[in-house]
MMTF fields as JSON, N, C-alpha, C and O atoms, coordinates in Angstrom:
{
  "mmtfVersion": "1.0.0",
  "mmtfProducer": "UNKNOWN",
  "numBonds": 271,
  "numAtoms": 272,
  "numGroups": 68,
  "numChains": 1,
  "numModels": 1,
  "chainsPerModel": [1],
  "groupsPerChain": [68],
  "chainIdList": ["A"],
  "bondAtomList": [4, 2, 8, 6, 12, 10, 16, 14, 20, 18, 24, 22, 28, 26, 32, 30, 36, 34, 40, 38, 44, 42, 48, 46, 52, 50, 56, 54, 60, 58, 64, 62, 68, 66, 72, 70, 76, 74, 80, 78, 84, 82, 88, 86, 92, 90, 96, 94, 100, 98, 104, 102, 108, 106, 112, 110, 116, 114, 120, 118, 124, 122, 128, 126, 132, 130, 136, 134, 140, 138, 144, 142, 148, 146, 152, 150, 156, 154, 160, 158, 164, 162, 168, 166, 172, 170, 176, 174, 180, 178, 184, 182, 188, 186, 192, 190, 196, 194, 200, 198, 204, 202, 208, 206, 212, 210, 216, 214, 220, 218, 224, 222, 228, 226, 232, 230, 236, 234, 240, 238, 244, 242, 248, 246, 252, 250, 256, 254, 260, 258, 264, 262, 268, 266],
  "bondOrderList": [1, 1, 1, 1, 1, 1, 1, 1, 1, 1, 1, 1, 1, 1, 1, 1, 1, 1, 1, 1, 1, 1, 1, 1, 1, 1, 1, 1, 1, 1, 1, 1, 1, 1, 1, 1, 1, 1, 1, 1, 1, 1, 1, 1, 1, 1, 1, 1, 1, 1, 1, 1, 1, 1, 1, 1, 1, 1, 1, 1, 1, 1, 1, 1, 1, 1, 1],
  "groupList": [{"groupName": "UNK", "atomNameList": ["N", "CA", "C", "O"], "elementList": ["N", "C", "C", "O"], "formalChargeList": [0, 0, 0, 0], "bondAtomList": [1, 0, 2, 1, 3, 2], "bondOrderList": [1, 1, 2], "singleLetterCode": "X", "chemCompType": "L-PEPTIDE LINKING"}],
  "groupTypeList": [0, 0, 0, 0, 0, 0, 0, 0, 0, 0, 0, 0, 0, 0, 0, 0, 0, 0, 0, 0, 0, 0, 0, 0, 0, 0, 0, 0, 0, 0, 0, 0, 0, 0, 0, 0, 0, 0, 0, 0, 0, 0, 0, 0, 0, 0, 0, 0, 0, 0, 0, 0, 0, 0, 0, 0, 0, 0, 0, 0, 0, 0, 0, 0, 0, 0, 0, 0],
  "groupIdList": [1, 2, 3, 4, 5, 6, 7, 8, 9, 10, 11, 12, 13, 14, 15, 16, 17, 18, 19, 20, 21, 22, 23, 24, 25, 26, 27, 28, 29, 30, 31, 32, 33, 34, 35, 36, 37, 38, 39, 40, 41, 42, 43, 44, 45, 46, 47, 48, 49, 50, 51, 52, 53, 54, 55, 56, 57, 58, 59, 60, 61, 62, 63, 64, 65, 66, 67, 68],
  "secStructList": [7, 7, 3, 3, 3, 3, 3, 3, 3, 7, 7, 1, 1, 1, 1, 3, 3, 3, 3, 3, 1, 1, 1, 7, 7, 7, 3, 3, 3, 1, 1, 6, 6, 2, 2, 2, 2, 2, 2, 2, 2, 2, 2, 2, 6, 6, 1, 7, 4, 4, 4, 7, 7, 1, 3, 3, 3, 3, 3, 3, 7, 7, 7, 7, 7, 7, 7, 7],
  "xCoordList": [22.057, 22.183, 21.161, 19.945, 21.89, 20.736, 20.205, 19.142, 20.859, 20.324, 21.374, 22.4, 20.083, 20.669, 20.724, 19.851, 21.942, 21.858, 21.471, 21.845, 20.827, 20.283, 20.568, 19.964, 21.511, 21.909, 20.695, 20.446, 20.011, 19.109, 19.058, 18.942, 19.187, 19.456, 17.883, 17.061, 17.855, 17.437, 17.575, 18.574, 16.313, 16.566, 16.904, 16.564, 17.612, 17.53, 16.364, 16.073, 15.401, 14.068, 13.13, 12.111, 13.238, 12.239, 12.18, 12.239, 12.068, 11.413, 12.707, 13.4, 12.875, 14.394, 14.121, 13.055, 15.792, 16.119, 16.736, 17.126, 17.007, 17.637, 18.294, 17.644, 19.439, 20.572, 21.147, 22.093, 21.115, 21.507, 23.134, 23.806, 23.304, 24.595, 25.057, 23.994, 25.783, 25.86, 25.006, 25.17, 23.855, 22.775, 22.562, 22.793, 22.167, 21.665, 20.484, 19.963, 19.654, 18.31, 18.673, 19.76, 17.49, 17.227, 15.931, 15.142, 15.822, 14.063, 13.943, 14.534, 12.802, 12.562, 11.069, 10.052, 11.014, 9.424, 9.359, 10.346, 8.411, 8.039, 8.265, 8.599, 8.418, 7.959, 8.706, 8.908, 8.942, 9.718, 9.231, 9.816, 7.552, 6.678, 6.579, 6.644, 6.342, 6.463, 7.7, 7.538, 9.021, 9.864, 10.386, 11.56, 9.468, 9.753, 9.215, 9.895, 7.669, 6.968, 7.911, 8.481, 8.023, 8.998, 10.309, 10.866, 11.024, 12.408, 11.754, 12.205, 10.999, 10.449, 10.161, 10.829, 9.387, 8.718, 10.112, 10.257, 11.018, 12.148, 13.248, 14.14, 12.886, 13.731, 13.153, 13.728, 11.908, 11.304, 10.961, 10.567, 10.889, 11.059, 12.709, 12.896, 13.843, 15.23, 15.449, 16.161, 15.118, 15.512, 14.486, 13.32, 15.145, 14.579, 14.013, 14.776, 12.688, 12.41, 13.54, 14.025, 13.869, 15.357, 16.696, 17.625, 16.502, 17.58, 17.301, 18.042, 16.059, 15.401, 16.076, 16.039, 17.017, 17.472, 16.36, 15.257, 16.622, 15.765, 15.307, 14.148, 16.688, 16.102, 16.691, 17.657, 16.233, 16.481, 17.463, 17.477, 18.044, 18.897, 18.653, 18.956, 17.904, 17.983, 19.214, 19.278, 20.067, 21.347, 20.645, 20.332, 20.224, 19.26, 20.702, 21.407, 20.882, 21.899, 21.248, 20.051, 21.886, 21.375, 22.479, 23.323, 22.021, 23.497, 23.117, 22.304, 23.776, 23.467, 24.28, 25.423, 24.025, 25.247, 25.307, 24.406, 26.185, 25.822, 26.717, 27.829, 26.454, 27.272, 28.523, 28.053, 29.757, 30.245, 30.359, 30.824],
  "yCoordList": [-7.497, -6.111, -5.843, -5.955, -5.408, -4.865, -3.859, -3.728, -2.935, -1.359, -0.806, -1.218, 0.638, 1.311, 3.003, 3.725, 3.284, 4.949, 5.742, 5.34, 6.726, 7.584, 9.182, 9.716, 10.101, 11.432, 12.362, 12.512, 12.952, 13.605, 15.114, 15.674, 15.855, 17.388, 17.98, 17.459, 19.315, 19.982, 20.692, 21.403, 20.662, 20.975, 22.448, 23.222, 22.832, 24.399, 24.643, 25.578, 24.419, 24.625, 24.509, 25.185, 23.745, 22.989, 21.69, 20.671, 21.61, 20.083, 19.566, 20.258, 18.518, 17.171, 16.171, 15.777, 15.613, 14.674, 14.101, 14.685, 12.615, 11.305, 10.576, 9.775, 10.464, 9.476, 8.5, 8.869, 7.645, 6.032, 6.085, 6.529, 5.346, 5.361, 4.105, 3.511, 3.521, 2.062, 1.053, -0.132, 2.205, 1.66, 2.728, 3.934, 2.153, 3.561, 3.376, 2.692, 4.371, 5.033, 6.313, 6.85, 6.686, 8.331, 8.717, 8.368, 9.692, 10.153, 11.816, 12.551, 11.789, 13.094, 13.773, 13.235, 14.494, 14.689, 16.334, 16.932, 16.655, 18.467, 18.426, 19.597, 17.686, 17.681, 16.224, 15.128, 16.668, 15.189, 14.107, 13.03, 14.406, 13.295, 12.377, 11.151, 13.376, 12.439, 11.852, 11.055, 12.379, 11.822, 10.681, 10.435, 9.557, 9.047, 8.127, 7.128, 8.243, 7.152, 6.935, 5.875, 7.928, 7.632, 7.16, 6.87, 6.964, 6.502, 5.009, 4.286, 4.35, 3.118, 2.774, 1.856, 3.259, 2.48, 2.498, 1.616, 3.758, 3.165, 1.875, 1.429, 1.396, 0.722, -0.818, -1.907, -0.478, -1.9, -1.992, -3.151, -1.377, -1.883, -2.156, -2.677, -1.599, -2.101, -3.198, -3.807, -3.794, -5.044, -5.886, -5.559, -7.525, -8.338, -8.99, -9.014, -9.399, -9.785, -9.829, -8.993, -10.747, -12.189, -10.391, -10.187, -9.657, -8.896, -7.189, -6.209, -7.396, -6.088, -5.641, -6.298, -4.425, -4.142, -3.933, -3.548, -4.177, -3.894, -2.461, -2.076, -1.593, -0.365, 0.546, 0.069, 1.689, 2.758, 3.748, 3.638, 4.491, 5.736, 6.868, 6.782, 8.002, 9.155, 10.123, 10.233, 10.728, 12.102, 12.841, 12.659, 13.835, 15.428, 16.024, 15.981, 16.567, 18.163, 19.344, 19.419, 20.356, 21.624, 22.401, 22.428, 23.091, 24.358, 26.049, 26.59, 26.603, 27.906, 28.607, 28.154, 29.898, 30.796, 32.233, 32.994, 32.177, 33.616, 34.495, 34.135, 35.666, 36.973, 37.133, 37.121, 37.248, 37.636, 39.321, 39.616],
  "zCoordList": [69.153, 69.55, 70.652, 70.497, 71.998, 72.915, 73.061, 73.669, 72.517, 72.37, 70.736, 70.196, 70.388, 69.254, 69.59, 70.072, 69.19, 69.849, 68.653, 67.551, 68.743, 67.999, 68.161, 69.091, 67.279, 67.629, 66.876, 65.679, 68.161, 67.63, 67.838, 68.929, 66.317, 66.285, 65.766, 65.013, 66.525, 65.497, 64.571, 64.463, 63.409, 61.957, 61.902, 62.797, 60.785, 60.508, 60.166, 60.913, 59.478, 59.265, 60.261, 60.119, 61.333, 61.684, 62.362, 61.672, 63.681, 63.722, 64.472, 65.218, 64.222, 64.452, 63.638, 63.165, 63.474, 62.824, 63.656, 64.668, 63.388, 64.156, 63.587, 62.915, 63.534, 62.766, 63.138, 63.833, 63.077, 64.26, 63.777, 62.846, 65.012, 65.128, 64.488, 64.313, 64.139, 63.529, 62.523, 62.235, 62.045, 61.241, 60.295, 60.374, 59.564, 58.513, 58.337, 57.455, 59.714, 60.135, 59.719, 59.507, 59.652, 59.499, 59.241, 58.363, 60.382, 60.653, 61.365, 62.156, 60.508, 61.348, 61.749, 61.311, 62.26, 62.581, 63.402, 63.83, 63.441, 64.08, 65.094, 65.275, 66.548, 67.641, 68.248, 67.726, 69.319, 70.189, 70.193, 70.071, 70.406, 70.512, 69.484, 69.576, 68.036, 67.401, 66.529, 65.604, 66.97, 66.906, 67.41, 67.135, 68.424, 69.633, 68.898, 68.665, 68.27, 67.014, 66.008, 65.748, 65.507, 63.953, 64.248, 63.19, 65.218, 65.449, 65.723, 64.835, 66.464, 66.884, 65.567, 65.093, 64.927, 63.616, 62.312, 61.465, 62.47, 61.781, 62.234, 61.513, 63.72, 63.795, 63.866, 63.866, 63.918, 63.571, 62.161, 62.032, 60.966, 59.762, 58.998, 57.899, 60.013, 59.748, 60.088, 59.289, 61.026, 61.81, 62.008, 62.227, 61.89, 61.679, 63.493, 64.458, 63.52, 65.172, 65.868, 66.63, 65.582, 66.701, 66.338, 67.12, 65.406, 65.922, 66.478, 66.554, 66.756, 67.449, 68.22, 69.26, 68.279, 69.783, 70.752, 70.364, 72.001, 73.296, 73.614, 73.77, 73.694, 74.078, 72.831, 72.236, 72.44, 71.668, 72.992, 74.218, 72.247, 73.333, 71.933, 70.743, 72.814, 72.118, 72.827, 74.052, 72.019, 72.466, 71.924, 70.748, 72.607, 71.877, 72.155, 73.163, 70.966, 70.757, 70.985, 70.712, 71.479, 70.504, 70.999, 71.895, 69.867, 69.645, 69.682, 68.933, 70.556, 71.207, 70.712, 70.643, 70.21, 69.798, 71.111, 71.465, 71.382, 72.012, 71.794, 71.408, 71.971, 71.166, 72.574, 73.711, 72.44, 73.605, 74.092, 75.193]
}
């Protein structure tokens, strides 16, 4: 695997979460920044060296309501 995509929303409470696409990751954290640690460190305790993907891909959502 050369890369892993990651759909990242924010929480109703709070913060963001990150859900991998083809893996079953899942992380979340207050702040982008440290969402950027906790997605890396979830994907290096899923995967084994020799199958590390290379690059991570974050999709940030967000969802707007507006009144018409």
């Amino acid at each position: 695997m050369t890369e892993i995509h990651f759909i990242v929303e924010q929480a109703p409470e709070g913060g963001y979460v990150a859900r991998a696409i083809g893996a079953d990751i899942f992380t979340e954290s207050e702040n982008i920044e440290g969402l950027h640690a906790q997605v890396r460190d979830a994907v290096h305790c899923h995967f084994d060296p020799e199958q590390m993907p290379r690059l991570i891909r974050l999709h940030i959502t967000r969802e707007e309501v507006l009144v018409a």
